[in-house]
C-alpha positions in Angstrom: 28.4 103.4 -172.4 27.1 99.8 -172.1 28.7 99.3 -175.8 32.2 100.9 -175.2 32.1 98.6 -171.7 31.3 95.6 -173.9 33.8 96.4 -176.8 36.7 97.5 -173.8 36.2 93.7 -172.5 36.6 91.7 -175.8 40.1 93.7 -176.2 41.0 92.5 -172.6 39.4 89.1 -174.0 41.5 89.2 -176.9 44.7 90.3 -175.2 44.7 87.7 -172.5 44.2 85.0 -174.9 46.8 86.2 -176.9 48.9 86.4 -173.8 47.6 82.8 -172.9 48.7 81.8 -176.0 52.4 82.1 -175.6 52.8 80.8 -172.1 54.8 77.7 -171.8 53.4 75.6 -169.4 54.7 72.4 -167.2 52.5 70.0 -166.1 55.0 68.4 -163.4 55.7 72.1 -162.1 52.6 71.6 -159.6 53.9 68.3 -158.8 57.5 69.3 -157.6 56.3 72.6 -155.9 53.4 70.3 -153.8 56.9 67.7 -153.1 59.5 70.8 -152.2 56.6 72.0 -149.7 56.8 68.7 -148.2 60.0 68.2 -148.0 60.5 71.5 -146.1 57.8 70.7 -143.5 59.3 67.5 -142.9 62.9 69.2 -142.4 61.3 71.7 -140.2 60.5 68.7 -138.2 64.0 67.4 -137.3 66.2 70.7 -138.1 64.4 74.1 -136.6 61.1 75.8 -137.0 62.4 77.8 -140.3 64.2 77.6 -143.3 66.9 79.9 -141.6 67.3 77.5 -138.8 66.7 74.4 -141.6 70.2 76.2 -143.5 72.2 77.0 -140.7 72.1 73.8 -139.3 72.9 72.4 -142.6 76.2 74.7 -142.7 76.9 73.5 -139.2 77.1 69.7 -140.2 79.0 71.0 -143.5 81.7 72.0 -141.0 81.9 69.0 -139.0 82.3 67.1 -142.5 84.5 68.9 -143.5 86.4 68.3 -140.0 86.2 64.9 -140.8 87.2 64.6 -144.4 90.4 66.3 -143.3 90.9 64.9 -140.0 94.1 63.6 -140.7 95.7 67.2 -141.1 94.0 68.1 -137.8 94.8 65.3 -135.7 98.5 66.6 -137.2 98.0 70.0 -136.0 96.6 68.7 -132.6 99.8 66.1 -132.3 102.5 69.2 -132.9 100.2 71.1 -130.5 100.5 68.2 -127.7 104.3 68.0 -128.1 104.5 72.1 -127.7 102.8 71.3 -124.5 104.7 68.2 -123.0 107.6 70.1 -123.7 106.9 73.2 -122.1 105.5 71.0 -119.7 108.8 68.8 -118.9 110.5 72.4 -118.7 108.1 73.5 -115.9 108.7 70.6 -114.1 112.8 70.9 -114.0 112.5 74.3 -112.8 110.3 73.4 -109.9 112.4 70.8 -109.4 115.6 72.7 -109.0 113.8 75.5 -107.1 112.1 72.5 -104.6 116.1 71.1 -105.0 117.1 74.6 -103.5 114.5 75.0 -100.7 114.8 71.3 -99.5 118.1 72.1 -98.7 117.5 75.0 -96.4 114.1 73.2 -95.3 116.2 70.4 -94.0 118.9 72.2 -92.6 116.2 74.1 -90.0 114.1 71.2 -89.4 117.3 69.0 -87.7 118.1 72.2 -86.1 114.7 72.3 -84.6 114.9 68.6 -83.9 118.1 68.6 -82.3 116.4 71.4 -79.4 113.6 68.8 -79.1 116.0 66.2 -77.2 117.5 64.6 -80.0 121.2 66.5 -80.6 122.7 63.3 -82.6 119.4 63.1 -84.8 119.9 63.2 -88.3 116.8 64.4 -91.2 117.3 64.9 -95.0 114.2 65.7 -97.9 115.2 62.8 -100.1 113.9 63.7 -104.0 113.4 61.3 -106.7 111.7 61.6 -110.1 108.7 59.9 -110.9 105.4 60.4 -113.1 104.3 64.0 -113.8 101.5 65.2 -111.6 99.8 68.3 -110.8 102.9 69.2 -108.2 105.4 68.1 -110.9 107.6 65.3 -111.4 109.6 64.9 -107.6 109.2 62.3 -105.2 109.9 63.5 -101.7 110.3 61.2 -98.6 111.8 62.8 -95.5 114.7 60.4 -94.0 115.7 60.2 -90.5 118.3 58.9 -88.0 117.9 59.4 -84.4 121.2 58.3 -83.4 124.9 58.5 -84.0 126.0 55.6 -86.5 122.7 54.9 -88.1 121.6 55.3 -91.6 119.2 57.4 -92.9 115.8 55.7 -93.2 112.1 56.7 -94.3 110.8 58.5 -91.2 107.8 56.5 -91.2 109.8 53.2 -91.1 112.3 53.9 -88.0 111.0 56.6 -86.1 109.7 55.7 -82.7 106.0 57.4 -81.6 108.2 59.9 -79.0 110.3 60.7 -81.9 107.6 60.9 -84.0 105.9 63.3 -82.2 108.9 65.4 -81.8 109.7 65.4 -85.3 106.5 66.4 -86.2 106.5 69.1 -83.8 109.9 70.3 -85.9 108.6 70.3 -89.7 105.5 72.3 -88.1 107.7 75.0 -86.6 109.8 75.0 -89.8 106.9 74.8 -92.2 105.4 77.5 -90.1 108.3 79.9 -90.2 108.9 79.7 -93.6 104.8 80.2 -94.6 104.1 82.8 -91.8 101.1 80.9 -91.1 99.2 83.0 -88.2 97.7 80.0 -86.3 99.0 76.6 -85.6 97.2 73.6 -84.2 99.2 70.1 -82.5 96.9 67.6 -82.0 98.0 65.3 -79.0 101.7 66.1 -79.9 102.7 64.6 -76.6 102.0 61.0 -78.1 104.9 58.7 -76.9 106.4 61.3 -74.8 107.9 61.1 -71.6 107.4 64.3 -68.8 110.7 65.5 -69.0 111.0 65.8 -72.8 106.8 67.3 -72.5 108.6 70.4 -70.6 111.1 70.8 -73.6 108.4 70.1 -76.3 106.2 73.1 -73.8 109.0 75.2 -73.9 109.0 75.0 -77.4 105.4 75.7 -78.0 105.9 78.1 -75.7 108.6 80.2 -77.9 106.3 79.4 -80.9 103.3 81.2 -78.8 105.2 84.2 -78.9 104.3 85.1 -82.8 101.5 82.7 -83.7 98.4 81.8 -81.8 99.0 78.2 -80.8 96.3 75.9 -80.0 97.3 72.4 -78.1 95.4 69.1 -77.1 97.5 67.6 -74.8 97.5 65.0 -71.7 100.8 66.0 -70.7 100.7 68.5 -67.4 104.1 69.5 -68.4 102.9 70.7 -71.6 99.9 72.3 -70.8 101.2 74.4 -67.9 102.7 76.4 -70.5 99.8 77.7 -72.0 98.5 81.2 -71.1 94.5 80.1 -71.6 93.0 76.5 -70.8 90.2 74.8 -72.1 88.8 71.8 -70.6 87.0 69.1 -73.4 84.3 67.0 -71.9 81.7 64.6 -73.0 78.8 63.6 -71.4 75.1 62.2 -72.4 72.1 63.7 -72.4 69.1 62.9 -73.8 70.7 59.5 -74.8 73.2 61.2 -77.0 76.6 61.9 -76.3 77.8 65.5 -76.3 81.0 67.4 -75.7 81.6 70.4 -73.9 84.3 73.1 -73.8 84.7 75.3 -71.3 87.5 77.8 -70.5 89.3 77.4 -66.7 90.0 80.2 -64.0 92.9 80.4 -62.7 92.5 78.1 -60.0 90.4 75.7 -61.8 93.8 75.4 -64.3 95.7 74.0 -61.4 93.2 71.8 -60.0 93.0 70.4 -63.7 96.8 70.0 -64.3 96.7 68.6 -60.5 94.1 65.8 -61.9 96.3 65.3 -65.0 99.1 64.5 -62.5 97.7 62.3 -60.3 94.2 60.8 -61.7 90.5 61.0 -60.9 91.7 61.6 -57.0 93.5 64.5 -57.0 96.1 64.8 -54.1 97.7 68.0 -52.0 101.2 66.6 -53.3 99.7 67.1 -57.0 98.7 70.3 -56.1 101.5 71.6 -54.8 103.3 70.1 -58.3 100.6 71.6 -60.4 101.0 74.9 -58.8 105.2 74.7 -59.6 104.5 73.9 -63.0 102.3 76.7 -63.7 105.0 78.8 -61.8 107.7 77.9 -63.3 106.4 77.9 -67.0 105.8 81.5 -66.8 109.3 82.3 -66.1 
């Protein structure tokens, strides 16, 4: 058995050297394998943790090449996109415009009516539109213009308007703006600035009729204004603790009078205020 093992082995012998024999070999073979190892390691270094992550960020920077190479034809395709857009852009804008056109005119139209119940029957008010630079709102301008009396031009509200007339004609756009919007809850903030006690009862009466479908809330120093309100609320501030604070409180219904009463006559409230603070509230419910 030993001989057949031993004459077995010098075939295999034979065969593998015969095999041996006709193998080419390359002695650099070794040498670029050991270099393409290192090559790899060093990639997966900079470029990912594997030769899949190596290859697709290679395809990725292939891309942005290519971008680049032909970024004349996009920047083409990006400059027919941007005029597309400015001109559906310019068309957007001249159909607001005319739509805004259309509502200024009605806009204006019930504002002077509401300013011309305020005290002010000769006042004048326009919505004055002009183009300028596009913006998020479009490409109009709008400045509302006023005249307060018979004979005078129309100027910038801001430039002629007097702080009664002000106030009044803020009081208008609000009741407008509110009609129009059907906003549920309005706020004036000292909307008796500039005003006189007889105009406060017409600007009271007003709030009043406003009252009636919206809930109105009203800081005021006018009596004559805030008799008209159905609920009062008196703000005070006060320190403790070395800090200032504010209260607010609601009145009873003879703690309103005795606080319109102050409001009419000062820190020292008199029976004559009284009796005028208890008409006021009277005759505002009528």
């Amino acid at each position: 058995e030993l001989n057949n093992l031993v004459s077995a082995l010098k075939d295999i012998k034979n065969d593998v050297s015969s095999w041996g024999e006709k193998l080419e070999t390359d002695p650099g073979e070794l040498e670029r394998l050991i270099s393409r190892k290192d090559l790899i390691l060093k990639l997966k270094k900079k470029y990912g943790n594997s030769v899949e992550e190596i290859l697709s960020y290679r395809d990725k920077t292939k891309d942005e090449l290519e971008k680049m190479l032909h970024g004349e034809e996009n920047l083409a395709g990006l400059e027919k996109k941007r005029d597309v857009s400015q001109k559906n852009l310019l068309k957007n804008c001249e159909e607001l415009s005319r739509k805004r056109k259309e509502t200024c005119l009605k806009l204006e139209k019930q504002i002077e009516k509401e300013i011309n119940g305020l005290g002010m029957p000769k006042a004048k008010f326009k919505i004055q539109i002009e183009k300028a630079e596009v913006t998020a709102t479009g490409f109009d301008k709008l400045e509302f213009l006023f005249s307060p009396n018979v004979g005078e031009d129309l100027k910038p509200l801001k430039e002629i308007a007097s702080g009664g007339e002000m106030s009044r004609t803020m009081l208008a756009i609000k009741t407008a703006l509110g009609a129009a919007t059907g906003v549920p809850i309005m706020v004036f903030d000292e909307i008796d600035a500039g005003v006189s006690g007889p105009m406060g009862r017409v600007i009271g009466e007003k709030l009043l009729k406003i009252a009636h479908s919206k809930q109105v809330f009203c800081i005021t120093h006018l009596p004559q204004i805030a008799s008209f309100a159905q609920a009062h609320y008196k703000v005070e501030k006060f320190e403790k603790d070395s800090r200032t604070c504010v209260s607010v409180r609601p009145l009873g219904q003879e703690e309103r009078a005795e606080e319109i009463a102050r409001m009419l006559s000062g820190e020292k409230v008199t029976s004559s205020a009284r009796v005028h603070a208890a008409e006021l509230l009277k005759s505002a419910k009528k």
